[in-house]
Each structure stands twice: as C-alpha cells, then as structure tokens.
Legacy VTK file of the C-alpha trace (Angstrom):
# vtk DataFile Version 3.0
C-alpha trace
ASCII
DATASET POLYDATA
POINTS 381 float
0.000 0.000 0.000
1.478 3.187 -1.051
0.196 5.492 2.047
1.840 3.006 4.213
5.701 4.675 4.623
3.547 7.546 5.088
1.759 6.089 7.844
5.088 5.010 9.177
6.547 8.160 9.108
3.783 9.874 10.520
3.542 7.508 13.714
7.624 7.843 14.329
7.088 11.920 14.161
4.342 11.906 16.182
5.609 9.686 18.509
8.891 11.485 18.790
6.666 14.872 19.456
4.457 13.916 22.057
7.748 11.857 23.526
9.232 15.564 23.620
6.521 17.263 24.993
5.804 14.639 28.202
9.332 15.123 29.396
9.249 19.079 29.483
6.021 18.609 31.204
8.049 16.103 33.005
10.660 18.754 33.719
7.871 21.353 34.859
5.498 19.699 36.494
7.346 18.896 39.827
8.305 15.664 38.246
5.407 13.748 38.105
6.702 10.328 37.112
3.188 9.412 34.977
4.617 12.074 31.860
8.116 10.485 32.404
6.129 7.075 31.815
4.555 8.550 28.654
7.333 10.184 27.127
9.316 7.162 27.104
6.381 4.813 25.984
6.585 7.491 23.381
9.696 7.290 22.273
9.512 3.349 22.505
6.835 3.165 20.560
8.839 4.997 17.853
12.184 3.090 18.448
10.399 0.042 18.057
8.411 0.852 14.472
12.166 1.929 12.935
13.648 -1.093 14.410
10.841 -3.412 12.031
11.387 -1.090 9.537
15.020 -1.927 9.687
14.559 -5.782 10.456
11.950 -5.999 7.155
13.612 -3.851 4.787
17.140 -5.789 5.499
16.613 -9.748 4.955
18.694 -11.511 8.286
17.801 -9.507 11.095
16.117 -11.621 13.207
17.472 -10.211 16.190
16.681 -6.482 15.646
12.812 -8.040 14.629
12.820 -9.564 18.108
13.954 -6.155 19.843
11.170 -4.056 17.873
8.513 -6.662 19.584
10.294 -5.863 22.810
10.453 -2.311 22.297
6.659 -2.056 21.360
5.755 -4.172 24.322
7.627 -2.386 26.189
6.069 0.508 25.485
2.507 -0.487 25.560
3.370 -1.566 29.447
5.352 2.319 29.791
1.816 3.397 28.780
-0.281 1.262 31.473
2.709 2.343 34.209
1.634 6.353 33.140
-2.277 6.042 33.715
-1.316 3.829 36.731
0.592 6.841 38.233
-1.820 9.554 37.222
-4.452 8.313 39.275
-3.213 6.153 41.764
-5.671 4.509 44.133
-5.495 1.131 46.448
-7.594 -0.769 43.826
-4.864 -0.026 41.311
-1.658 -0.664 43.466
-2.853 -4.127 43.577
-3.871 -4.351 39.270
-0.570 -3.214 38.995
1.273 -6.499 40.387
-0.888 -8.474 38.151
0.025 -6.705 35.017
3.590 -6.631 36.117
3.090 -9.902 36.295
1.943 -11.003 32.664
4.376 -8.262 31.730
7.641 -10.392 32.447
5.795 -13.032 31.476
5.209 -11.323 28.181
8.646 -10.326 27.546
10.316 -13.954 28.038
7.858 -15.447 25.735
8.694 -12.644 23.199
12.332 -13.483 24.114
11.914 -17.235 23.150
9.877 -16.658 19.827
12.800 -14.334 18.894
14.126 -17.737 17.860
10.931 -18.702 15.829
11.098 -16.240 12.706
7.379 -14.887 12.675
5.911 -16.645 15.821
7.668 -13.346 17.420
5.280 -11.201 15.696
2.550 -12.960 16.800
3.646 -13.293 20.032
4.433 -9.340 20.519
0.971 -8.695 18.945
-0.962 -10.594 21.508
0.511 -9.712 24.157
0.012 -5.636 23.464
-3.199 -6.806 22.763
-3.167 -7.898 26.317
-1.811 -4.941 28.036
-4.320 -2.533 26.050
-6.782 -4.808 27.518
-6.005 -4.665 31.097
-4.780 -0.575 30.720
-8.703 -0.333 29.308
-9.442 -2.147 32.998
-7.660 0.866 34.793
-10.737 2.848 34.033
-13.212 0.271 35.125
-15.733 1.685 37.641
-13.374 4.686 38.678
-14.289 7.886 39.130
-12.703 11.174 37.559
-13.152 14.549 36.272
-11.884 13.317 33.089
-14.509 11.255 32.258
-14.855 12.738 28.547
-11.109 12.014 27.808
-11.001 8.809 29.387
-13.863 7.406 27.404
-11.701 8.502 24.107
-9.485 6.883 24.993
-10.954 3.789 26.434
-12.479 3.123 23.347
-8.776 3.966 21.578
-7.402 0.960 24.048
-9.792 -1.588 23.012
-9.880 -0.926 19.535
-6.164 -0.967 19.495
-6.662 -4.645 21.296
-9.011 -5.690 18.461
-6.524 -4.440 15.639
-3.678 -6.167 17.459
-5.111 -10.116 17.880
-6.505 -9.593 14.581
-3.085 -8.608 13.471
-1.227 -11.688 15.142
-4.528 -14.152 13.461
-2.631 -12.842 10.242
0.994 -13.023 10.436
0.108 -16.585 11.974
-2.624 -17.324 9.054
0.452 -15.983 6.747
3.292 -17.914 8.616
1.667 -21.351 8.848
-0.095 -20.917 5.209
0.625 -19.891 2.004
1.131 -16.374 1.648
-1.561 -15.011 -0.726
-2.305 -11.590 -1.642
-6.080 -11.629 0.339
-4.121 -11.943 3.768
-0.914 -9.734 2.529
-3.652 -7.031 1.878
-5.206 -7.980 4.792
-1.927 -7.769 6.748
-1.151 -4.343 5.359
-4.762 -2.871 6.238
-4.363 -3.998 10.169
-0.745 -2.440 10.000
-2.433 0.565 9.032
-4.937 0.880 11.731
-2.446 -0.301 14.651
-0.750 2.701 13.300
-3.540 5.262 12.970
-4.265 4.158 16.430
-0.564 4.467 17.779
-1.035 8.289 16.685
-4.402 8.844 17.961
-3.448 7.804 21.645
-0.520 9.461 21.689
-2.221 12.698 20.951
-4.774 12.079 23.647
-2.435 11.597 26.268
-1.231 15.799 26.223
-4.869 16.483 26.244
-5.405 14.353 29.209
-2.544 16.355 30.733
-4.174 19.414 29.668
-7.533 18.454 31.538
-5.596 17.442 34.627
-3.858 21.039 34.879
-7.673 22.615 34.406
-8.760 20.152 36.894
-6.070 21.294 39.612
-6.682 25.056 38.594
-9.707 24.686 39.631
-9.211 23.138 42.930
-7.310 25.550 43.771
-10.031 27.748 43.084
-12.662 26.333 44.850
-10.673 25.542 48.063
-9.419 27.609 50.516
-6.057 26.907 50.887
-5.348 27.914 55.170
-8.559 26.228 56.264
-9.004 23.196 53.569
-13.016 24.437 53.407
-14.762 25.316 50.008
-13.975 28.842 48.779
-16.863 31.862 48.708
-17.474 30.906 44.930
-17.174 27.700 45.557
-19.839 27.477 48.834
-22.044 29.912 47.085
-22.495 27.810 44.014
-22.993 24.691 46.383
-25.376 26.334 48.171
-27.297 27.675 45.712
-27.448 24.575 44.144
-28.698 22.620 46.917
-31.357 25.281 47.433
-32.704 25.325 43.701
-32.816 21.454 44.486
-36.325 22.304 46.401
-36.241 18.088 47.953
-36.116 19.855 51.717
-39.191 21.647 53.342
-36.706 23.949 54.741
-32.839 25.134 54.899
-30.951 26.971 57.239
-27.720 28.994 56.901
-25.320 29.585 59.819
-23.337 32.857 59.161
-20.050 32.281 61.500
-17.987 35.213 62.400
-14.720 35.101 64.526
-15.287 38.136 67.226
-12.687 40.174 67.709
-10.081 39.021 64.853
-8.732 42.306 63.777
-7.578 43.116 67.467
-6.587 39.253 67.781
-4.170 39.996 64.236
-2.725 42.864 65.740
-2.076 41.711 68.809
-0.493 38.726 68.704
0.508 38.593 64.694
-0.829 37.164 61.316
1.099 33.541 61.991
-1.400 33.261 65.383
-4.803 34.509 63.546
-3.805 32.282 60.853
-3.863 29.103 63.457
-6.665 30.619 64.618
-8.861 30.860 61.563
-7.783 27.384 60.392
-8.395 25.557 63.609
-11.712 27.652 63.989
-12.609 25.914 60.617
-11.790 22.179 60.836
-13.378 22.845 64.185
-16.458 23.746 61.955
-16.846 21.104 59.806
-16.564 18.271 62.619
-19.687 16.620 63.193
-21.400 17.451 60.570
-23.835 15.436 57.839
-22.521 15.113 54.177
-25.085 17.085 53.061
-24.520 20.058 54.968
-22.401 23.050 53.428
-19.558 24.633 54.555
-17.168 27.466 53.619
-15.065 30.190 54.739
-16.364 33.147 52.602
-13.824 35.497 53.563
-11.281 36.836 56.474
-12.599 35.856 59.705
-16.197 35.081 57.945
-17.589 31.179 57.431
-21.223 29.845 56.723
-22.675 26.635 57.156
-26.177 25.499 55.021
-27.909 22.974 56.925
-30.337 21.268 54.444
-33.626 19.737 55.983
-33.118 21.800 59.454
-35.382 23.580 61.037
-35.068 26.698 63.389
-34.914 24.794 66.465
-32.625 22.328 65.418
-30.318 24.799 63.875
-30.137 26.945 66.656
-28.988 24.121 68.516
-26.442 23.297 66.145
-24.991 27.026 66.583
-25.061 26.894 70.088
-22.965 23.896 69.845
-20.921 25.086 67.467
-20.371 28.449 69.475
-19.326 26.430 73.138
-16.860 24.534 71.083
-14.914 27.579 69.533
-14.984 28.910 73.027
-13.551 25.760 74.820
-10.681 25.810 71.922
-7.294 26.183 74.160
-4.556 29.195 72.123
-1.789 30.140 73.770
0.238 32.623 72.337
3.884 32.271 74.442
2.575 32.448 78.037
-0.484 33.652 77.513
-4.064 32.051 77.107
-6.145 32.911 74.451
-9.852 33.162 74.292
-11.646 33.586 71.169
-15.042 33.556 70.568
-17.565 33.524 67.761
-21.175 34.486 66.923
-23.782 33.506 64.596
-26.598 34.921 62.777
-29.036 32.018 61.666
-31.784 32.861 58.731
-34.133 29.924 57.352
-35.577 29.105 54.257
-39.240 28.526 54.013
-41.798 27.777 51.026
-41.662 31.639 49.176
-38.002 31.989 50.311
-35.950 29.464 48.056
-33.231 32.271 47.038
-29.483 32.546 48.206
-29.642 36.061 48.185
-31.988 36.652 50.665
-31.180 34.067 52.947
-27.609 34.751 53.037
-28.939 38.785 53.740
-31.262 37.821 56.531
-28.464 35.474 58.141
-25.769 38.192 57.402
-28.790 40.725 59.606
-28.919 38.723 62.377
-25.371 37.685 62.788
-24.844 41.993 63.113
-27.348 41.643 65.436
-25.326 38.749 67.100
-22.380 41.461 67.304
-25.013 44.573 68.133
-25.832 42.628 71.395
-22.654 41.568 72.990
-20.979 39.136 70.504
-20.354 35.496 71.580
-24.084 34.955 70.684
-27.115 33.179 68.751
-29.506 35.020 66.975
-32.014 34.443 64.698
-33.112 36.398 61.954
-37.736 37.494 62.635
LINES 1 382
381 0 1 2 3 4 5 6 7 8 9 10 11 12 13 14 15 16 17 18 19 20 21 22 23 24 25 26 27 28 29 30 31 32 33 34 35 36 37 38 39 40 41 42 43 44 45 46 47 48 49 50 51 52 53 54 55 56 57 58 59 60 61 62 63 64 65 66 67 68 69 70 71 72 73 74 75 76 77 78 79 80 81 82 83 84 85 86 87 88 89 90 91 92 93 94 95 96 97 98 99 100 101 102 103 104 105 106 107 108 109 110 111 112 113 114 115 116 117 118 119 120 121 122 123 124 125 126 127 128 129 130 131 132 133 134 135 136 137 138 139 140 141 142 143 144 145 146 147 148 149 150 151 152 153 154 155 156 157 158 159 160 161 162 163 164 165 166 167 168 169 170 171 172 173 174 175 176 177 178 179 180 181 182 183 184 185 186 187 188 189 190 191 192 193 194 195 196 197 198 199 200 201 202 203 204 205 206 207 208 209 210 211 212 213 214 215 216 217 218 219 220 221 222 223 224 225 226 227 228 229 230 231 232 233 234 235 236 237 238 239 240 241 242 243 244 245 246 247 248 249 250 251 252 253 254 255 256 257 258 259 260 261 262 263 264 265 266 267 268 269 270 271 272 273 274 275 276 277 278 279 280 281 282 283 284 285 286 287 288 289 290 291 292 293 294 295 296 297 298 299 300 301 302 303 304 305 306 307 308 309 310 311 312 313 314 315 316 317 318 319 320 321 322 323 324 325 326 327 328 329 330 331 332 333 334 335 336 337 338 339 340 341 342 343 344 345 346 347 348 349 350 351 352 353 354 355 356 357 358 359 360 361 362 363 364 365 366 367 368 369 370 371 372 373 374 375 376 377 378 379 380
C-alpha cells in the first residue's frame, strides 16, 4: 500500500513529538513520574516501528525483529505504568502487580519466539493486545473529572486490542499458510490501523494532561487553601445549588464570624490569627452530615447550610458550634487565648428558596449577634 511509509513516518514523528513534549512537562510539572512514563512509551513506541522497519527492509535480522517486539511491548506496558501513576488509588496498586506480572511473562515469551522467525510477531501482537486490555481495565468503575477524555481513549485501548489479535490471526494465518495476496492485503490494512491508532493515543495523552492542569486550577479555586473548606465561589455555588434542588421543606444557613479578629491579628501577629482561623474551621466542619455546606467566605467570615433543618434544630447546632470555639485552648507564648464567635441564623421557608436573601437575613442577624454583645445566637424574625 502506497500510504503506508507515510503512515510510518507519521507515527515515528508523532511519537517522537508527544515523547518531547511529556518530558518538558516532566521537567515542569514537579516531576510527576506518569509524563516520564509517557514520554518514554513514546519514544519506545517509535524506536520500536524503525527497528521493524530496519529488520523488514534488510533480509537476516532476526534479532533487531525480536527487539522491535520488545520495544513495542515495552512501550505499551510504559503506557499502562503512566495512567497507573496519574491516578493512583489502592484498587490499582494491587492491578498493577498483576500486570507486572503477565508483563515479564510477556517479555520472556517474546524473548523465546525471537528464535521462531514470525511466531515473534505474533507473540508481541498478543501480548500488546493484552496490556491494552487490562490498561482499558484501569478505568473500570473509577471515578474522575476526566470522564470525557477517558472514554476517548478507552475506546482507543480496546480498539487498538481488536486491531492487534486480529493482526497476530494474520501473520500466523500468513506464517503457517501460504502467503496469498487476500491476507498480505489484509496484513497491510491492520498495520495501518495499529498505526492510525498508535497516533491517535498518543495525541490524547497531552490532552489528558491538559484536563488534569484545568482540573487542579480549579481546585485551587474552589478551596481555601489555610482552612481546607470550600472557597466563597465555591460554597455559594454549592449552596445555591442545593437550594434550587427544592427536595427539603426547609434550609438553614449559619453565618459564622470570629469576634474580635482584627484586634486578635494585631495583637499577637498574622502567623497566630492564621492558626486561629484554620483551627476555627476544621473545628467547623466536625460533626457534621454530608449534606450540609460549609465554607469560609472570607477573612474571619464562614457559613454553614444545613439542608432539611429547622429553626430549632439549627439553633442548637450554633449553640454547639459556638461552646466549642470557646472551649478551643490558644496560647500565644505564656499567655491564654480566648476567642469567641457568633452567629446569625436565617431559614428558608416555602416563598423563600433564594441565596440572596437568605444569606442577607443570616448576614442581619449575625450583626445583630455582634449589636448585642458578641459570643451569641440570633435568629433572623
């Protein structure tokens, strides 16, 4: 087939491109060991098509045929070891051993049909077929914000499986029969496509990087980074969510504010109101159900939406929430510490499903909180 070298050269380029680009990431991204995975899979992959190039187009080189199965396995594993890394979990430290496992076992059967002329072919071709399999079962079940990408290139793996064991069928068709032109076509068409498909995942993978980078960027964003809690945009779009929801016959939002922090800053120093405001927060989320909310909106500032909870019930939560803060032990050298918070409480009823006005009324009544004495409960009539 005449697009064939082209398809060669194409898959080498690419290959050598991507190979490029995954160790710069490599270099830049605090070296994450799954792009130093891909960019040598990469450049495997290409070392191993110019090695059969070599080892067909020069009649006697049995040995550098048995290297390119090698290097493509090789590679093919390099490419399992990368998604292994990216997303590492308990489930897949466990996969890994097994596909480790057929992977030696793999590479000393390629090893012995080195010896066998063809039966190395067939041999390399199964067993990528193999590994694209059980890289495919990386995905199974698992959860990610990738989910888009990762069906791409689920779909890439097990296609590329199919192509490959029908690709070893041939070669062993064409090594124990007669060579005919039907199955030399045949062979040349698979070729193709294992190629094609050699180019299409490698140009997935920097996308998949690219996703991963978005996906951290905005983690970032939605998390505050001193207290570990969700992030004003992040807790307002939460919230708002969970109140556009309308399943609860009522919701009720907590507006927390630390009294005192500006004096507490000057006093004793940003490093001590920064202990303060992240202790005050993990102190804040203790105890409470996965459906409830919470956030630090700003400086000294947090809110809590209680789904489901009524008035009575929330105030109780508050109250709780208030001893706790105030039994909190911060000693700055010698001296004890006392810090305090109050808390404005508004609820949501049937005609009052809007953020807006129930973070105003909570935001009223936690000034009203401060109005009275701080160190208080109120709720918002």
């Amino acid at each position: 087939m005449s697009s064939l070298p082209i398809g060669i050269v194409m898959a080498v380029v690419i290959n050598v491109l991507v190979s490029v680009y995954f160790f710069a990431v490599y270099r830049a991204q605090q070296r994450n060991p799954s792009y130093l995975y891909w960019s040598v899979s990469c450049a495997l992959f290409a070392a191993g098509i110019c090695a059969s190039v070599v080892a067909h187009a020069v009649e006697g080189l049995q040995a550098v045929n048995a290297l390119a199965c090698l290097l493509l396995y090789t590679a093919s594993f390099g490419l399992y070891c990368g998604l292994n890394k990216f997303e590492l979990s308990p489930g897949s430290i466990r996969f890994y051993r097994r596909v480790r496992s057929l992977f030696i076992a793999g590479s000393a059967l390629i090893a012995v049909a080195g010896f066998y002329a063809a039966m190395v072919n067939v041999v390399a071709s199964v067993g990528m077929a193999l590994m694209f399999v059980m890289t495919e079962g990386l995905f199974y079940q698992r959860k990610s914000p990738y989910k888009k990408v990762y069906l791409v290139l689920r779909a890439l793996l097990l296609l590329h499986a199919f192509v490959l064991f029908l690709q070893g069928i041939v070669i062993l068709v064409q090594t124990l029969a007669a060579q005919d032109s039907v199955t030399h076509y045949l062979f040349n068409i698979v070729l193709l496509s294992h190629l094609v498909l050699t180019v299409a995942t490698a140009l997935v993978l920097p996308l998949l990087q690219v996703m991963h980078q978005r996906h951290q960027w905005q983690t970032l964003a939605n998390l505050d980074e001193l207290t570990g809690l969700p992030s004003r945009r992040a807790f307002v779009q939460k919230a708002a969510k969970s109140l556009s929801a309308n399943d609860q016959a009522c919701h009720s939002l907590l507006m927390v504010d630390i009294d005192h922090f500006k004096q507490v800053n000057d006093q004793f120093g940003h490093t001590f109101g920064d202990e303060v405001l992240s202790r005050v927060g993990k102190m804040l989320a203790e105890g409470l159900r996965e459906t409830d909310i919470v956030g630090r909106l700003g400086g000294e500032e947090f809110a809590i939406l209680l789904p489901g909870i009524s008035t009575e019930r929330a105030q109780g939560v508050a109250d709780r929430l208030r001893r706790k803060v105030s039994e909190l032990k911060f000693k700055q050298g010698e001296q004890q510490v006392n810090i305090t918070v109050s808390i404005g409480i508004a609820v949501s009823h049937e005609v009052l499903y809007n953020w807006e006005h129930l973070y105003s009324q909570a935001d009223q009544a936690l000034y009203t909180a401060k109005r009275e004495g701080r160190n208080l409960v109120y709720v918002f009539s």
